[in-house]
C-alpha positions in Angstrom: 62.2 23.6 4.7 58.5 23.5 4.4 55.3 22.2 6.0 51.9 21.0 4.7 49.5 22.7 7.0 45.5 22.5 6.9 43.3 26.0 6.4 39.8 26.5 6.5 37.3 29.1 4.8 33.3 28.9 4.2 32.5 27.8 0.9 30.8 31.5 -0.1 32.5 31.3 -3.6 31.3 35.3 -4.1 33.2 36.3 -1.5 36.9 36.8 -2.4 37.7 37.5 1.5 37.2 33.7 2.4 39.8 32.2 0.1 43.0 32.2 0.4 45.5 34.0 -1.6 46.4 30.9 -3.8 43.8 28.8 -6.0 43.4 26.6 -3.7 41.7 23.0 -3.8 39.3 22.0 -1.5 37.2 19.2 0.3 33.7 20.2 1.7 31.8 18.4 4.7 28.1 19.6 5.9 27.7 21.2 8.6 24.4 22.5 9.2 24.5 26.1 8.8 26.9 26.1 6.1 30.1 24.0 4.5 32.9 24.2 5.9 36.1 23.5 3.0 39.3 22.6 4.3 42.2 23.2 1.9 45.9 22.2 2.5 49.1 24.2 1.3 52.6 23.6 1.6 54.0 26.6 3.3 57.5 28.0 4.0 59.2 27.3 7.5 62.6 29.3 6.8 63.1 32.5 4.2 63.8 31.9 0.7 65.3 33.8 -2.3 65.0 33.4 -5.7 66.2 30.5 -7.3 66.9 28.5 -3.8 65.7 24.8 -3.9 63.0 24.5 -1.5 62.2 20.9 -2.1 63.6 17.5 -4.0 61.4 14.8 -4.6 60.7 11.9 -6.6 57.3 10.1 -7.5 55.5 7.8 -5.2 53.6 6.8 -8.7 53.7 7.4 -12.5 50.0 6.9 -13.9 51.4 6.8 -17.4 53.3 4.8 -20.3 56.6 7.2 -19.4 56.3 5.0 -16.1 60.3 4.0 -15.9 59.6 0.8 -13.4 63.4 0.5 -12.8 62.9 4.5 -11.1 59.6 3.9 -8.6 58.4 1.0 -6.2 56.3 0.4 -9.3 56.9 -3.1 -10.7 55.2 -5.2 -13.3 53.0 -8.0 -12.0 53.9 -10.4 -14.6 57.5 -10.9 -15.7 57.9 -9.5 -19.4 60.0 -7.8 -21.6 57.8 -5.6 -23.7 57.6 -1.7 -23.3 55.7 0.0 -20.9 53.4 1.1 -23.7 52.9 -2.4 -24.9 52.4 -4.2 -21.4 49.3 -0.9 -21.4 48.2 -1.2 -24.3 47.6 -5.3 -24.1 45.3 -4.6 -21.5 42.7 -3.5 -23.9 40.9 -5.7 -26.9 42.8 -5.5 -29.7 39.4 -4.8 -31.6 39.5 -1.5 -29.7 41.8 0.2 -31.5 41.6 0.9 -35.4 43.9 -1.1 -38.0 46.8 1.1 -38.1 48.6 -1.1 -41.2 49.7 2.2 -43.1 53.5 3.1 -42.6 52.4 6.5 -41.3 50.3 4.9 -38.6 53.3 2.6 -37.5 55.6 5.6 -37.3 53.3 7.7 -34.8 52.8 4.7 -32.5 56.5 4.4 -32.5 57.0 8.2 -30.5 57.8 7.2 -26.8 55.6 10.6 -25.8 52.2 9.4 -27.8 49.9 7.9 -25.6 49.5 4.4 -26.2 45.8 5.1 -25.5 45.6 7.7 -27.8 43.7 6.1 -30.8 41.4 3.7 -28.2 37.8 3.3 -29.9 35.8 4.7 -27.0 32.5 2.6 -26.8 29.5 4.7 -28.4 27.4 4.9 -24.8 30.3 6.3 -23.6 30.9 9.3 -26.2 27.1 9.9 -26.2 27.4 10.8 -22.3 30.4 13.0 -22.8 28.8 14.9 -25.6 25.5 15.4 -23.2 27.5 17.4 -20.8 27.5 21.1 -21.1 31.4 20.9 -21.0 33.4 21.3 -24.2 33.6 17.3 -26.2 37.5 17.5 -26.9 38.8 18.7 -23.5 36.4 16.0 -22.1 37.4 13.4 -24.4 41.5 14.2 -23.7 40.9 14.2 -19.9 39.1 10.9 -19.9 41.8 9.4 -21.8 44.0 10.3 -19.2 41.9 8.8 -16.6 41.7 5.5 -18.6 45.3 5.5 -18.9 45.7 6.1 -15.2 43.7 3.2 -14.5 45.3 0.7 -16.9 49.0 1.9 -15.4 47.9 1.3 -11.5 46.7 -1.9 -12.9 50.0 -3.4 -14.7 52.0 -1.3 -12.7 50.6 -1.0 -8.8 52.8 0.8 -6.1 54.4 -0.6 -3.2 51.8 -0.1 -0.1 53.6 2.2 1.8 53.2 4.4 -1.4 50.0 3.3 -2.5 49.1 4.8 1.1 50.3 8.3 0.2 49.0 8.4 -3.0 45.6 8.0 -1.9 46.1 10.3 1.0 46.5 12.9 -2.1 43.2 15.6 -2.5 40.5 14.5 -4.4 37.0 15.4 -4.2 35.0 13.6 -2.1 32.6 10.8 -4.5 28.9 11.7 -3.4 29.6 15.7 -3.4 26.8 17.6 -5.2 27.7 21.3 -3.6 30.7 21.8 -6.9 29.7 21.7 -10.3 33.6 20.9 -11.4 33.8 18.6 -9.0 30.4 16.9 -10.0 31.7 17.0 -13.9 34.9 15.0 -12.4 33.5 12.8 -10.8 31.0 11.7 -13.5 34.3 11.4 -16.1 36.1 9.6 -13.8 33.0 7.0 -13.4 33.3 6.9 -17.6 36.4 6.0 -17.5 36.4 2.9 -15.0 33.2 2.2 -17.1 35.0 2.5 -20.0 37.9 0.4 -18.6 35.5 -2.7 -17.9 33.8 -2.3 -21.0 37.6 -2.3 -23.2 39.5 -4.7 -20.8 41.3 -7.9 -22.5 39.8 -10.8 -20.2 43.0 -12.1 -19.9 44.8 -8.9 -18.7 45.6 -7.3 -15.3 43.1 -4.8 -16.1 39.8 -6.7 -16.5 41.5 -9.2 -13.1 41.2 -5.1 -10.9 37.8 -3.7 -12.6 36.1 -6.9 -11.9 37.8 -8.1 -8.6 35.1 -9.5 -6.1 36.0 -6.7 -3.4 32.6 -4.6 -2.9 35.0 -1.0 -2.6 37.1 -1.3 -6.3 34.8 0.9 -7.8 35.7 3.8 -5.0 39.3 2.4 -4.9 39.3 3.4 -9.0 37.0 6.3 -8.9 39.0 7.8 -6.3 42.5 6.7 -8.2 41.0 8.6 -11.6 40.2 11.9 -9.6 43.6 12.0 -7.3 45.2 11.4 -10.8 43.3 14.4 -12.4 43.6 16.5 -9.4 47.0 16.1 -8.6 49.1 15.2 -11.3 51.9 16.6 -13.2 53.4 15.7 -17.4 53.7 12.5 -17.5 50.9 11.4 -15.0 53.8 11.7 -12.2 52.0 12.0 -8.2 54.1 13.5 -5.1 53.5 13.2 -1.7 54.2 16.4 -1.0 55.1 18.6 -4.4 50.9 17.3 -5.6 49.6 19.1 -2.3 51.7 22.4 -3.5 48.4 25.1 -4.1 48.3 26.9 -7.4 48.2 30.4 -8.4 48.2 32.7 -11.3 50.6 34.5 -9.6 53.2 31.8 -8.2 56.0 32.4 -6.5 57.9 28.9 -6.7 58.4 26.7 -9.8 59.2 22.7 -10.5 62.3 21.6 -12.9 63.5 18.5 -13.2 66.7 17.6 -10.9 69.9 18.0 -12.5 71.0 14.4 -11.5 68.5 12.5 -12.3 64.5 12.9 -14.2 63.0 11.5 -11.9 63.2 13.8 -9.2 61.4 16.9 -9.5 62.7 20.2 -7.8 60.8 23.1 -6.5 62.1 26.2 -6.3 61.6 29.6 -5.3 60.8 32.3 -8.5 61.3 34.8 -6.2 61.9 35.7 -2.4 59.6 34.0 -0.1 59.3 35.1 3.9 59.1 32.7 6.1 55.6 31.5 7.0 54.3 32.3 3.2 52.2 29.7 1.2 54.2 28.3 -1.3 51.8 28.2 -4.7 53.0 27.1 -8.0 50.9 27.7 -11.5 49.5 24.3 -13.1 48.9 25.8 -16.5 52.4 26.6 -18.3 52.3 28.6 -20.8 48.6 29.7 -20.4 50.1 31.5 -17.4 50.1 34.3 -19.4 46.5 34.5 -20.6 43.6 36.2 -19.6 41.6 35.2 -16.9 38.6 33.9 -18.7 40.7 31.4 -20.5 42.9 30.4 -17.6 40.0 29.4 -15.6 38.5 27.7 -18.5 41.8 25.2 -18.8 42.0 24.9 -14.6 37.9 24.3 -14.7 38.6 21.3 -17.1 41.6 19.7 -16.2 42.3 20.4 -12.4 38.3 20.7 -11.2 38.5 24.4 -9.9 37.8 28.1 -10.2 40.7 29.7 -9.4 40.5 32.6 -6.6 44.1 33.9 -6.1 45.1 37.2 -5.7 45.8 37.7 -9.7 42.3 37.0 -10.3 40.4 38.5 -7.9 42.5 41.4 -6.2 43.5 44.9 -7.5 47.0 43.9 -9.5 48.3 47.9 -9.6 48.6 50.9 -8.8 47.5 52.2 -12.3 43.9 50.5 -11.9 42.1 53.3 -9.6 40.2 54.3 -12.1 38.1 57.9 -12.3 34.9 57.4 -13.0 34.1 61.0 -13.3 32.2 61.1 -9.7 34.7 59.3 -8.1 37.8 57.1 -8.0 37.4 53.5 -7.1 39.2 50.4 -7.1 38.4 47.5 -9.4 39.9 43.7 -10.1 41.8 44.1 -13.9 42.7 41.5 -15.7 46.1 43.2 -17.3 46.3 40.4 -19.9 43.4 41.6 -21.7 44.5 45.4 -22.4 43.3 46.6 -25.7 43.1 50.6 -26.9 40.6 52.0 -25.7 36.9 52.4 -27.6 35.8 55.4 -26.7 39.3 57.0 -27.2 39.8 54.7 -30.7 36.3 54.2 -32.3 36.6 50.9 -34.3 35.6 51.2 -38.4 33.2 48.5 -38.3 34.6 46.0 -35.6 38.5 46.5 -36.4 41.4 49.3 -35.3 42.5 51.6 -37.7 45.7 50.5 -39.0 48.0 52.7 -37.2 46.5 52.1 -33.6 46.3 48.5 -33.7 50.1 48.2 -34.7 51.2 51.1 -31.9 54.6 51.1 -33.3 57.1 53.4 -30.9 58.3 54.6 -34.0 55.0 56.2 -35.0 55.3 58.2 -31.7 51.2 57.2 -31.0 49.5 57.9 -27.8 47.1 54.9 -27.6 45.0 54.9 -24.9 44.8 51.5 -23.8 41.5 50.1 -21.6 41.9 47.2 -19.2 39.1 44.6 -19.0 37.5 43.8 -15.1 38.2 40.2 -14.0 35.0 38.5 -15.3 34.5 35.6 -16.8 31.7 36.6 -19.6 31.6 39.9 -21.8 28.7 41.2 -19.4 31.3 41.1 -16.2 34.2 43.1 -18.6 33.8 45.9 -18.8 36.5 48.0 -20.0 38.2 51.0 -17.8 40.7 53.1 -19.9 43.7 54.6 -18.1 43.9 57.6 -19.8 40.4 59.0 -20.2 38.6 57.7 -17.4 35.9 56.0 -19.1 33.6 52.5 -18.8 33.0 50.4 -21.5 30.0 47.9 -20.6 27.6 45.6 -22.7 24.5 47.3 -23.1 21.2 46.6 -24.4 20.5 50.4 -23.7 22.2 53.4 -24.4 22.5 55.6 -27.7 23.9 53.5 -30.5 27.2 55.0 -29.9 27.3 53.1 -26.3 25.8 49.9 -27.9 28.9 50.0 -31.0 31.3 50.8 -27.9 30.0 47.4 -25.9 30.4 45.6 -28.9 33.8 46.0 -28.6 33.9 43.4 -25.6 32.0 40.9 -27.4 34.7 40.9 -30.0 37.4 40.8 -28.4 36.0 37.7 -26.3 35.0 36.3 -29.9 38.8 36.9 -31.0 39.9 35.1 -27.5 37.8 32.0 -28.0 39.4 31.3 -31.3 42.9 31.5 -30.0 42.0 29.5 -27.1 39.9 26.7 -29.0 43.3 26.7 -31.7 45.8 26.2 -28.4 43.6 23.5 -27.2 43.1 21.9 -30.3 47.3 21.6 -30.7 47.5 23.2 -34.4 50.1 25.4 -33.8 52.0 24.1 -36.7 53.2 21.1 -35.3 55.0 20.2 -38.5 58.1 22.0 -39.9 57.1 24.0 -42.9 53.6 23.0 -43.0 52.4 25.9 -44.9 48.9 25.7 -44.0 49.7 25.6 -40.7 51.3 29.0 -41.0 49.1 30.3 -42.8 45.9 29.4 -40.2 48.2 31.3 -37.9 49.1 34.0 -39.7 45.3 34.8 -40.4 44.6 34.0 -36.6 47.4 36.7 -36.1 46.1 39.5 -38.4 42.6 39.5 -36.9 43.4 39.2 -33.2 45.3 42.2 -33.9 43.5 43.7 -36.1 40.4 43.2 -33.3 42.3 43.2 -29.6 45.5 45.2 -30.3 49.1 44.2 -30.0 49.4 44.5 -26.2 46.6 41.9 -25.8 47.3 38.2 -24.4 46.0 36.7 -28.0 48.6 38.4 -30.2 51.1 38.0 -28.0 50.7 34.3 -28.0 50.3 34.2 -31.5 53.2 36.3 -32.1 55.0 33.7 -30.4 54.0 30.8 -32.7 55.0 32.6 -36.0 58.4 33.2 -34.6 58.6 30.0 -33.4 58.2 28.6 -36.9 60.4 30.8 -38.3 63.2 30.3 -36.3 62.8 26.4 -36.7 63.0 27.7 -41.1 65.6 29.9 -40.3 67.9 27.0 -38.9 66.7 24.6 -41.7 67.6 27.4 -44.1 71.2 28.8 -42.9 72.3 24.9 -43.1 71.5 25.1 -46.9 72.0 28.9 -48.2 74.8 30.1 -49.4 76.1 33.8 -48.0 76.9 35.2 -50.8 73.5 34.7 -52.4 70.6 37.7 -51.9 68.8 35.3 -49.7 70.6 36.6 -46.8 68.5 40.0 -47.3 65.4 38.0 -46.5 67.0 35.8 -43.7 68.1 39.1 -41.9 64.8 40.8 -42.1 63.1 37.7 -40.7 65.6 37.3 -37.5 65.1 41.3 -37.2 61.3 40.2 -37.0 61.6 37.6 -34.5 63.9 39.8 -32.3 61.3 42.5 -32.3 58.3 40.0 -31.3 60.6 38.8 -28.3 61.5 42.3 -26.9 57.5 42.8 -27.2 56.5 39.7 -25.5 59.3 40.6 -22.9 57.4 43.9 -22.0 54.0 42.1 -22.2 55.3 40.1 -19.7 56.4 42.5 -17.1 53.5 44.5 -17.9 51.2 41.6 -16.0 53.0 42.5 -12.7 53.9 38.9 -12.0 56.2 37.5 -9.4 58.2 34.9 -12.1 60.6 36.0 -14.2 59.7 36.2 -18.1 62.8 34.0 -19.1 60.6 31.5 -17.7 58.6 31.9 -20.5 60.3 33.5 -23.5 63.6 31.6 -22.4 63.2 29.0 -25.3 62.8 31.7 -28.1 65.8 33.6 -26.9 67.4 30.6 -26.9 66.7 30.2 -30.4 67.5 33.2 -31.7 70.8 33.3 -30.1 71.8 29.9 -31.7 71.3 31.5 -35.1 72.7 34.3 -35.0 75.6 32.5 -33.3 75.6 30.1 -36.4 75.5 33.4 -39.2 79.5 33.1 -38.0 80.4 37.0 -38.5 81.4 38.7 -35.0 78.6 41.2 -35.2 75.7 38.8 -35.2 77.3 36.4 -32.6 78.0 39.8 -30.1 74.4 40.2 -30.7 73.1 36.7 -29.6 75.5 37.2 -26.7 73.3 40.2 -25.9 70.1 38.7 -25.7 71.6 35.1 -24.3 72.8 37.3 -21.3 69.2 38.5 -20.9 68.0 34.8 -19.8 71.4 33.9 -18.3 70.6 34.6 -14.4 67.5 32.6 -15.2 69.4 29.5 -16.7 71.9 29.6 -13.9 69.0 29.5 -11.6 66.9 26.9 -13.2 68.0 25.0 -15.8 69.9 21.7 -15.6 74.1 22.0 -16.2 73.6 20.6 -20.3 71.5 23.5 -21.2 74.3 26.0 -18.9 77.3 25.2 -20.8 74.8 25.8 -23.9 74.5 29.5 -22.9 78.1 29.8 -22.3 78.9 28.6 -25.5 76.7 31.3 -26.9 77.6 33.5 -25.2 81.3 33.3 -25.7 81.2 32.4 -29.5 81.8 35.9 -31.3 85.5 35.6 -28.6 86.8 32.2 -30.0 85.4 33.3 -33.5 87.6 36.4 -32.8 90.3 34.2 -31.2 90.7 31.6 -34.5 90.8 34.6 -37.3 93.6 36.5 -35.0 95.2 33.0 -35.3 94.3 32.6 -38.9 95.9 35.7 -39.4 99.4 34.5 -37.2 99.6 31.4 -39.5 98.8 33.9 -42.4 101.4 35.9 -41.5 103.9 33.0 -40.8 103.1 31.2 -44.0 103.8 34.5 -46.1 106.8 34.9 -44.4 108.1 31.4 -45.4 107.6 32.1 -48.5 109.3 35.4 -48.7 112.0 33.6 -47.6 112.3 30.7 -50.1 112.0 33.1 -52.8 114.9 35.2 -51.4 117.3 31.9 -51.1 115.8 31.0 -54.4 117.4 34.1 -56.0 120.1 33.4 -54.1 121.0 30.3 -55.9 120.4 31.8 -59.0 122.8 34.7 -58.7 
C-alpha cells in the first residue's frame, strides 16, 4: 500500500540539508522572501521486503507509436486500419521526410521499435535554435523528437477525459518559470516542438485540426502535454497516474517490470526492504545507474529537467571515506564509481598507468592504492582522496610541477569519461552482429579508458561490458557452426574464460558502489548469456558450470522476472542432470542392445552345431 504525499523544501540548491533524500522534482511559486518548491513522492504505508509488489498499474496514456489502442481509453478519431505508426506518421507532409526508395531504407522503417519520426526533416529555423543553446545538439535533437511524437500521438490518439484529467495532473514545470535553468531549456524545446508540429502538420490531418484549433489555451494545453511527457514518462512514452509521480534516486530502493499477465501493466517493486513510512524512489536512468555522478546528472539534466540531490550524490556513501588529511580526519561526499589508483601513490608515465597497475590482476598479488574522486560535477570540484595514503589530489594552477602532473590526472580521467559517455549516447556500441569496426572503436575505447582510469573505474567497466556482449552474441553464432573436434574450440574456450572473468569483475564493481539493488539487476542479461553457452558446449562440466553462475541471478529472476524467462533458468540450470540422465540411458540401451546381440550370435552357433 502506498500514498502520494506533498513535501516542501526552499529552493537553496547549495544546501544539501533542504532536499530530500531522493532526486526529487519540483514546482516553485514566489513568495517574497524566497521560493518555496513543493515536490510529491509516493511513499510506503505498510513494510515491505525485497521483491514484494508494491504497486500494479497500467497507463492512463501511451505518447508513442507502441500505443496498443485496443489496451488504453486511447482510441483513434477516425476509423482506419493502418498501423499506429502510419496513422503518426500521415500526420506530417510527406515532403518532410527524405525518399527512402532504397531496400535498406524500407527494411528499417519496417522495425515496430523505430520511431516513425525518426527520419522527420526538422525545419532549418528550428535546428538553428537548438544548436544556439549551450546544451549538447544530439541529446537536444532526440528529446525534441520525442516531444514531437508525443504531440502527434495525443493528437490521433487522445485519452478518454477522466484520464486526460490525470495526465495533466502529472508534474511539469510550470510555463513562465525563469528561477531553473533545466527547466527553462525544457520549456523552450517543448515550444520547438509544437512549433515544429504546426510548421510539419498535413492540413488534412488530426494534427494540424489540434495545433491550429481556435481555442486561445492549445498552445499551454500542448506545451504543458510536451513537458508532463518529458518529465514523466517511461520506454515507450507510457504515463501513470501514480507510478510517473514515483521520485528518482541514484540509490533506489524499488524497481518497475512489466506484469507477468499482461505488458501493459507495469509493476513496482521493492529492490530491497522498505519500513513503513519511507519514500519510495526508483532510478530513471537504467544502465547509467552505474556511472559516475557527473555523467548521471548530465543524462537526468537532459532528459528528465533535473540535478539530482539524493543521498548517493550528495551524502558520505561509506565508512571507508573519512579521509586523513594529515591535520585531521574529515568527512567528504565520494563518488565510488569514479575510483582510479591513486597519483601520488602511482605516478603516471606521461598521462597513462604503468602496465601492471592499471590491469591490478589478483594474481599479480599488487597493492594498488586506489583514490576516490569528491562528488563534483567538473575536474575543479574532484579532487581525488586515496584510501591508503591519505592524500588530496586537486587541479592546480599552483604548486611544484609535481602537484600540477598529479592534477592533471583528474582532467584525464574526466577527458577519458566524456568519450565513453558521448559513445553511449551516440548508440555505437556495435549495434550490428560482427561489425568489426564497431569492435574495434570499442576495443580502442577500452584500452585507453584503462590504460588512463584503471580497471575499477565506471568507464572500463561499462566498456568491459560491451566487448563481452559482442562476444557472447559470436560465440553463439560460432558454436552453431564449429565443429568440436576442430582446434577452434581452444579459442572459443579462452574467449568464454574472458567473458566470465569481466562478469565476476563487474559483479564486485557493482557491490563496491554500496547500492541498495541487487547487481543481477544489471549484469543479469550477461550471466544469462554465458550460461546458455556453456549450456549449449553439451559436456557435463561446462553445463555444471553455467548452473553455477545461473544460480548466482536465480533469487533475482524469481523475484523479478516474468514466468517465460523462470522456466529459462531452470532449464539451465538443470541441463548438465538430463544431459547426465540421457547418456546413463544411452548407456542402458547400450548395454541392452549388446546383449541382444550376444545372444543371437550364441543361438546362431547354436544352429550351426
Amino acid at each position: 500500500m502506498t500514498e502520494v504525499r506533498p513535501l516542501f523544501s526552499t529552493a537553496n540548491d547549495d544546501d544539501p540539508s533542504s532536499s530530500s533524500t531522493s532526486g526529487l522534482r519540483s514546482e516553485s511559486s514566489t513568495n517574497n522572501q524566497s521560493i518555496i518548491r513543493q515536490q510529491y513522492g509516493l511513499f510506503a504505508t505498510v513494510d515491505y521486503k525485497e521483491g514484494d509488489v508494491i504497486l500494479e498499474e497500467s497507463p492512463i496514456a501511451v505518447l508513442s507509436h507502441l500505443l496498443e489502442p485496443s489496451s488504453t481509453s486511447q482510441k483513434s478519431i477516425v476509423a482506419t486500419n493502418s498501423s499506429v505508426s502510419d496513422v503518426i506518421k500521415a500526420q506530417f507532409n510527406p515532403t518532410s521526410f527524405p525518399d527512402k526508395s532504397d531496400k535498406e531504407g524500407e527494411s528499417k522503417t519496417k522495425n515496430d521499435k523505430v520511431s516513425p519520426l525518426k527520419d522527420l526533416v526538422l525545419p532549418k529555423d528550428i535546428i538553428d535554435k537548438i544548436k544556439s543553446s549551450s546544451e549538447s545538439t544530439e541529446p537536444r535533437t532526440k528529446k525534441l523528437r520525442g516531444m514531437i511524437l508525443a504531440v502527434a500521438t495525443y493528437a490521433t490518439y487522445p485519452p478518454s477525459n477522466d484520464d486526460k484529467l490525470k495526465l495533466f495532473d502529472l508534474y511539469h514545470p510550470c510555463i513562465d518559470t525563469k528561477e531553473c535553468e533545466d527547466e527553462v531549456n525544457a520549456i523552450e524545446l517543448a515550444k520547438l516542438a509544437v512549433e515544429s508540429c504546426k510548421l510539419l502538420a498535413a492540413t488534412d490531418g488530426l494534427l494540424f485540426k489540434l495545433v491550429n484549433g481556435n481555442t486561445e489555451t492549445i498552445d499551454d494545453e500542448l506545451l504543458k502535454l510536451a513537458l508532463i511527457y518529458s518529465c514523466n514518462a517511461f520506454d515507450g512514452g507510457r504515463l501513470y497516474d501514480k507510478l510517473s509521480r514515483v521520485n528518482h534516486s541514484c540509490n533506489p530502493n524499488a524497481v518497475v517490470v512489466e506484469g507477468g499477465s499482461s505488458h501493459d501493466v507495469s509493476v513496482l517493486k521493492a529492490a530491497c526492504s522498505i519500513s513503513k513510512g519511507s519514500e519510495i524512489t526508483i532510478s530513471y536512468l537504467g544502465k547509467e545507474l552505474y556511472l559516475g555522478k557527473p555523467v548521471r546528472n548530465c543524462k537526468l539534466r537532459i532528459e528528465k529537467h533535473f540535478v539530482c540531490r539524493c543521498e548517493r550524490c550528495t551524502g558520505n556513501n561509506a565508512e571507508d571515506v573519512l579521509m586523513n588529511d594529515k591535520a585531521k580526519t574529515k568527512s567528504v561526499s565520494l563518488d565510488l564509481a569514479s575510483r582510479i589508483p591513486c597519483p601520488i601513490c602511482h605516478p603516471r608515465t606521461n598521462r597513462y598507468l604503468d602496465e601492471d597497475i592499471m590491469f591490478d590482476e589478483e594474481d599479480d598479488n599488487l597493492q594498488v592504492s586506489y583514490a576516490l574522486a569528491e562528488n563534483g560535477l567538473t575536474p575543479e570540484d574532484r579532487s581525488l582522496h586515496c584510501i591508503k595514503c591519505g592524500g588530496v589530489t586537486s587541479v592546480s594552477i599552483e604548486g611544484s610541477v609535481r602537484k600540477k602532473k598529479e592534477g592533471m590526472t583528474i582532467k584525464y580521467m574526466t577527458m577519458a569519461e566524456d568519450k565513453v559517455y558521448n559513445q553511449i549516447e551516440s548508440n555505437k556500441f556495435s549495434e550490428q552482429e560482427g561489425d568489426s569496426a564497431e569492435q574495434e572503436v570499442d576495443r580502442s575505447l577500452l584500452q585507453m579508458a584503462t590504460a588512463t582510469c584503471g580497471a575499477k573505474h565506471w568507464t572500463t567497466q561499462i566498456l568491459n561490458l560491451a566487448i563481452i556482449e559482442e562476444t557472447l552474441c559470436n560465440l553463439q553464432t560460432t558454436l552453431m557452426n564449429v565443429d568440436p573436434e576442430q582446434d577452434e574450440m581452444e579459442e572459443i574456450f579462452t574467449d568464454i574464460a574472458e567473458c566470465a572473468d569481466g562478469i565476476e569483475k563487474a559483479f564486485a564493481y557493482a557491490k563496491s558502489l554500496n547500492i541498495n539493488i541487487d547487481p543481477a539487476h544489471w549484469l543479469f542479461d550477461y550471466v544469462l548469456g554465458l550460461a546458455r553457452i556453456l549450456v549449449g558446449l553439451g559436456d557435463e562440466k561446462s553445463q555444471k558450470y553455467g548452473a553455477k553462475w545461473i544460480e548466482r541471478v536465480e533469487d533475482y529472476a524469481n523475484k523479478y522476472e516474468n514466468a517465460g524467462m523462470r522456466k529459462v533458468v531452470s532449464a539451465i540450470k538443470n541441463a548438465w542432470k538430463r544431459t547426465r540422465d540421457d547418456e546413463q540411458t544411452n548407456d542402458e540401451a547400450k548395454t541392452e542392445t549388446n546383449g541382444e546381440d550376444i545372444s543371437q550370435g550364441e543361438a546362431k552357433r547354436r544352429k550351426v552345431d
